[in-house]
N, C-alpha and C positions, 0 to 999 in steps of 0.2 A: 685459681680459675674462677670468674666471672661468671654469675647466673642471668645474668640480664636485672638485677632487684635491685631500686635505687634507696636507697636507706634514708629518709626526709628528716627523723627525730627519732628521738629515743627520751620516754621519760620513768621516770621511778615513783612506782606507790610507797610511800612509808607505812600508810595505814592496814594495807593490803599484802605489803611485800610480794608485790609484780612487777615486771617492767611491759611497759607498752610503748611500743617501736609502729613509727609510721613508715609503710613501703609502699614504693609503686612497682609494679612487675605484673608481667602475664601468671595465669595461674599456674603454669608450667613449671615457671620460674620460683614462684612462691611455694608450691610442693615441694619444689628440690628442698629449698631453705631448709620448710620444715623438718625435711626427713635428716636431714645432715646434722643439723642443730638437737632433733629431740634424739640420734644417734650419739652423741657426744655422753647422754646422761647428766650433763649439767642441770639440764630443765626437766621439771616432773610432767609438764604442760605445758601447750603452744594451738593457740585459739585462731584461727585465721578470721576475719570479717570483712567481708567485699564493701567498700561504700561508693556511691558516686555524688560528685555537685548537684547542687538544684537543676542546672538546666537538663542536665540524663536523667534527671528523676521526673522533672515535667516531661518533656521527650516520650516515657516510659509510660508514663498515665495517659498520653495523647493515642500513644500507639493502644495500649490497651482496651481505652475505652472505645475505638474503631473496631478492633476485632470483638468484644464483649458485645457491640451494636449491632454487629454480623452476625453474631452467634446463634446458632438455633441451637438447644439442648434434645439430646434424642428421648423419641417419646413422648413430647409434648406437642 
């Protein structure tokens, strides 16, 4: 059965004895993984890290710094 997670790469630390696997999936989707995966007992641990491209990161800072511009802090 299919979680919706597309699996991009998969690499291997020697130095570290990790493996680090690139996905793309909803977080929905990516909890499932985890839980099924660290259910297995193969894996001691499993790290998830959201990232996005520069343009959702600029995006991100544009939106931000409007509401930060808006902001009044209470009490001041």
């Amino acid at each position: 059965m299919a979680v919706g997670v597309d699996m991009q790469s998969v690499y291997f630390s020697v130095s570290t004895a990790e493996i680090v696997a690139i996905a793309e999936g909803s977080a929905e989707s990516m909890a499932a993984v985890e839980m099924v995966t660290m259910s297995t007992g193969t894996f001691t641990s499993l790290e998830g890290i959201e990232i996005i491209d520069s343009k959702s990161m600029t995006s991100a800072i544009e939106t931000a710094n409007k509401v930060f511009s808006a902001y009044q802090a209470p009490n001041k």
